[in-house]
VOZAKE-925893 format. One record per residue: x, y, z negated of N, C-alpha, C in turn. Coordinates in steps of 0.1 Angstrom, whole numbers, padded with zeros to 4 digits, always signed. Example, Ala and Ser with C-alpha at 12.3 -4.5 7.8 and 13.67 -1.06 7.14 Angstrom:
! VOZAKE-925893
+0132-0057-0078+0123-0045-0078+0132-0033-0078/+0128-0022-0071+0137-0011-0071+0129+0000-0079/
This chain:
! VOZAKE-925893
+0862+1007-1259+0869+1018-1264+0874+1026-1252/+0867+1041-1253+0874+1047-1242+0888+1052-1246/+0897+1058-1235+0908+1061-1238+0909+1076-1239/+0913+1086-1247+0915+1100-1244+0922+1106-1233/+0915+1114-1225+0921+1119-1211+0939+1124-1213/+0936+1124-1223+0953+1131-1225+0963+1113-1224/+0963+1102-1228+0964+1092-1226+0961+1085-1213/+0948+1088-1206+0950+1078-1197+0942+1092-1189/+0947+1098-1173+0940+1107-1166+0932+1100-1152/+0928+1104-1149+0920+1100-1133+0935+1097-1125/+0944+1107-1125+0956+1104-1117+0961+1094-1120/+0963+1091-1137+0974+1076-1138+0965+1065-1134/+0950+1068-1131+0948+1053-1129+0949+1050-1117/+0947+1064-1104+0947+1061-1092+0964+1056-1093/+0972+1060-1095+0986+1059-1099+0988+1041-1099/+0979+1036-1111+0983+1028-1118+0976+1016-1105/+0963+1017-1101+0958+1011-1089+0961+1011-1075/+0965+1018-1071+0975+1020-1057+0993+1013-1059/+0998+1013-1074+1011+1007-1070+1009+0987-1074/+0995+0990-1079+0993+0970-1088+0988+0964-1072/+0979+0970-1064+0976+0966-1052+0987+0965-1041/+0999+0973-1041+1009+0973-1034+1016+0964-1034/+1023+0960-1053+1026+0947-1052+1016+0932-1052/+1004+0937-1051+1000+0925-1046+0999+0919-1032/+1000+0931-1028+1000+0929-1011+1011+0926-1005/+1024+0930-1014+1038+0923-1009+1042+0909-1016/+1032+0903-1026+1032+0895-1032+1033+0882-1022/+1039+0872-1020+1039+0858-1012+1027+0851-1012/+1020+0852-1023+1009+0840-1024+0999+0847-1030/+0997+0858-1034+0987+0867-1035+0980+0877-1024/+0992+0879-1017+0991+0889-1004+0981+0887-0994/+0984+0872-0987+0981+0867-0984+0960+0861-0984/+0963+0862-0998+0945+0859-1005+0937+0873-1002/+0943+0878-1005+0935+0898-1006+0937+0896-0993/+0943+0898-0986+0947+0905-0974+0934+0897-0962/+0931+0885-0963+0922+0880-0959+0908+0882-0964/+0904+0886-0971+0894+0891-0976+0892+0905-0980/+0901+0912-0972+0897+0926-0975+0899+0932-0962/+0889+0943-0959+0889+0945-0944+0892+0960-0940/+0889+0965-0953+0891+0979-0954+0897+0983-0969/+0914+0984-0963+0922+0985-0981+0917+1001-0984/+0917+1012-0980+0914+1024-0986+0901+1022-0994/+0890+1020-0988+0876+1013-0996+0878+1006-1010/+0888+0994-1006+0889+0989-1018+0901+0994-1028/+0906+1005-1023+0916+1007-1034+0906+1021-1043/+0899+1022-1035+0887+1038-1040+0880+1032-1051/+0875+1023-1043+0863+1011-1053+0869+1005-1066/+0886+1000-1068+0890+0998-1076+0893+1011-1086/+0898+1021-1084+0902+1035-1086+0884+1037-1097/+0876+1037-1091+0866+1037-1097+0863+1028-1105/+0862+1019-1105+0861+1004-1115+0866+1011-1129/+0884+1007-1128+0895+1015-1143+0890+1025-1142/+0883+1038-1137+0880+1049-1146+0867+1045-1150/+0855+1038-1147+0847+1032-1156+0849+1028-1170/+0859+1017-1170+0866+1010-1179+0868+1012-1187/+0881+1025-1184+0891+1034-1190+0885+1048-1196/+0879+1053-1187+0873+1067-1192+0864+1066-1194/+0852+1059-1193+0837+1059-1194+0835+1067-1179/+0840+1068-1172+0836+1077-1159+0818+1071-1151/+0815+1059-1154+0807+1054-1146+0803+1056-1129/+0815+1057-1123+0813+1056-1111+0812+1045-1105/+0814+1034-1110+0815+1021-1106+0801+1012-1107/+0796+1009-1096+0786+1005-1097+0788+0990-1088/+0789+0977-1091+0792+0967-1084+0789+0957-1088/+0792+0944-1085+0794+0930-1087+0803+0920-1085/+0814+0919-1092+0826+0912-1088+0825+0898-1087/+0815+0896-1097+0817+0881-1101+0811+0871-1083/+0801+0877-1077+0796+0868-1066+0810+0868-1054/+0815+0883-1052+0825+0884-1041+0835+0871-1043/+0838+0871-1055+0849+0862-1064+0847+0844-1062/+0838+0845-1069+0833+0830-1069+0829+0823-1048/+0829+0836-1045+0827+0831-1026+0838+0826-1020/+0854+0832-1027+0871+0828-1025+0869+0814-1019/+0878+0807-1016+0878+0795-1013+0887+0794-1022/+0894+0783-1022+0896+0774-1032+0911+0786-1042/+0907+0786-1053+0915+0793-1063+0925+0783-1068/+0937+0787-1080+0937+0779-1088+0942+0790-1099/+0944+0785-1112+0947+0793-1125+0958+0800-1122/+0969+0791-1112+0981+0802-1110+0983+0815-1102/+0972+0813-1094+0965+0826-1092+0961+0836-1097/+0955+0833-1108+0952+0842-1118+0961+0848-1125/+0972+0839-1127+0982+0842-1138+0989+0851-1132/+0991+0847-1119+0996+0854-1107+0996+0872-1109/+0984+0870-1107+0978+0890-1109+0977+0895-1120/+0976+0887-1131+0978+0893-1141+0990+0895-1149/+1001+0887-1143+1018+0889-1142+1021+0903-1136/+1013+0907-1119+1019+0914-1112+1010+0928-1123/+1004+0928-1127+0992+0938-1132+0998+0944-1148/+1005+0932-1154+1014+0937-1163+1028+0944-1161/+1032+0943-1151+1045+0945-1149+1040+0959-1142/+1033+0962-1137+1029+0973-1130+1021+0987-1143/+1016+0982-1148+1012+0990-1167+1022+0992-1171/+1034+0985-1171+1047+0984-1178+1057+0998-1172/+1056+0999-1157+1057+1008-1150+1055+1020-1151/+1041+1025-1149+1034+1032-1145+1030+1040-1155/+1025+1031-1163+1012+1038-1178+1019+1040-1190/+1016+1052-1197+1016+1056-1211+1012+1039-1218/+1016+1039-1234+1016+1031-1241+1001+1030-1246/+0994+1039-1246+0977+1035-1255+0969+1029-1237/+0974+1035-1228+0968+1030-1215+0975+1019-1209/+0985+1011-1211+0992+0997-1213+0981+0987-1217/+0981+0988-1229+0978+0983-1242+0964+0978-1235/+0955+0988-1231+0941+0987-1232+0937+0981-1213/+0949+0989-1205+0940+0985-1197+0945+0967-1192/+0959+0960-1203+0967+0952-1201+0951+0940-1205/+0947+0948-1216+0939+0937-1228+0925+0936-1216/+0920+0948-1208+0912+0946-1199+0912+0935-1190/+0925+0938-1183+0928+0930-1174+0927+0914-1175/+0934+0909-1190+0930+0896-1194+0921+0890-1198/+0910+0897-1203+0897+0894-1197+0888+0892-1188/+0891+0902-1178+0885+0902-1166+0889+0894-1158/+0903+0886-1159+0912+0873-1151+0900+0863-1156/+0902+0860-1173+0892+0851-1173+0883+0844-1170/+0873+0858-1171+0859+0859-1164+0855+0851-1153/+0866+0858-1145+0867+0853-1130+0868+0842-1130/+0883+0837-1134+0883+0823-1132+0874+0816-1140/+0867+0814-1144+0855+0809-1154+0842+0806-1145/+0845+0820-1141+0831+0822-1131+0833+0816-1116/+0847+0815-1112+0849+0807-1099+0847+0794-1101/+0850+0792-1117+0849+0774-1115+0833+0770-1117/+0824+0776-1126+0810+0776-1126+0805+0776-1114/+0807+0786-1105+0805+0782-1093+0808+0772-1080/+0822+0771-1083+0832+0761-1071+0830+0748-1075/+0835+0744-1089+0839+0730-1099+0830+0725-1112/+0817+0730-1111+0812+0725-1123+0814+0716-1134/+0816+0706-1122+0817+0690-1128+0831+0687-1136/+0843+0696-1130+0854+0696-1135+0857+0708-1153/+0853+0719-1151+0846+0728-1158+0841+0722-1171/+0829+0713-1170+0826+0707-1181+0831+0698-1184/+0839+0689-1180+0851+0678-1181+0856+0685-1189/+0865+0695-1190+0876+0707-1197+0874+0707-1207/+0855+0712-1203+0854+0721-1219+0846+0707-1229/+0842+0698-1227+0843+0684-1232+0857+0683-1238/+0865+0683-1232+0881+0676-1235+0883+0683-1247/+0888+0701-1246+0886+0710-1253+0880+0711-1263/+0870+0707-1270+0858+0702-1282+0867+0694-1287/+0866+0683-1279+0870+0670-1291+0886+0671-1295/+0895+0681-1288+0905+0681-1293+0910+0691-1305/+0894+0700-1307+0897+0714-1316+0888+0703-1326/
């Protein structure tokens, strides 16, 4: 679902991506993670800027692959994730109109997923299918 420009504009997202990276970068235990793996923040704050107007507007400027950069991290854990996607709410909460909250909040928690899904397929297999074993027999 795209969002209507009147809802969500190219500005709020640059808006909305320049202040969620800020506090990630003043974040203690997130800062830290980016900050070492990013070598050039203008690049990556452009590249993300592009991604949410993909997303968000149908813009298709975004042409990439998150999942390999991701899964290359060294060692993650879930609170990491939770991490960004705490600082990523709070920052929507901020920043964004209420239909651009909502949608790019619901994005975001999937795309956390993904990732950590896809870091452990790659990192932890063995543990991964332990989980999702455990997970079965308890549903």
């Amino acid at each position: 679902m795209r969002l209507d420009p009147a809802q969500c504009s190219e500005d709020d997202i640059a808006r909305m991506v320049h202040a969620f990276y800020g506090r990630v970068r003043q974040d203690e235990r997130l800062g830290p993670v980016f900050d070492a793996h990013i070598a050039d923040w203008s690049a990556h704050l452009a590249k993300m800027v592009d991604f949410w107007s993909s997303v968000l507007l149908g813009a298709g400027r975004y042409s990439g692959t998150p999942m390999p950069a991701h899964q290359a991290l060294p060692e993650l854990e879930p609170e990491l994730f939770e991490r960004w996607l705490a600082l990523f709410q709070a920052t929507t909460q901020a920043v964004c109109q209420p239909a651009m909250k909502a949608r790019a909040d619901q994005l975001a928690g999937r795309i956390a997923q993904s990732l950590w899904l896809g870091w452990q397929m790659a990192n932890r297999p063995q543990v991964l299918a332990h989980d999702l074993q455990g997970a079965q027999h308890a549903g």
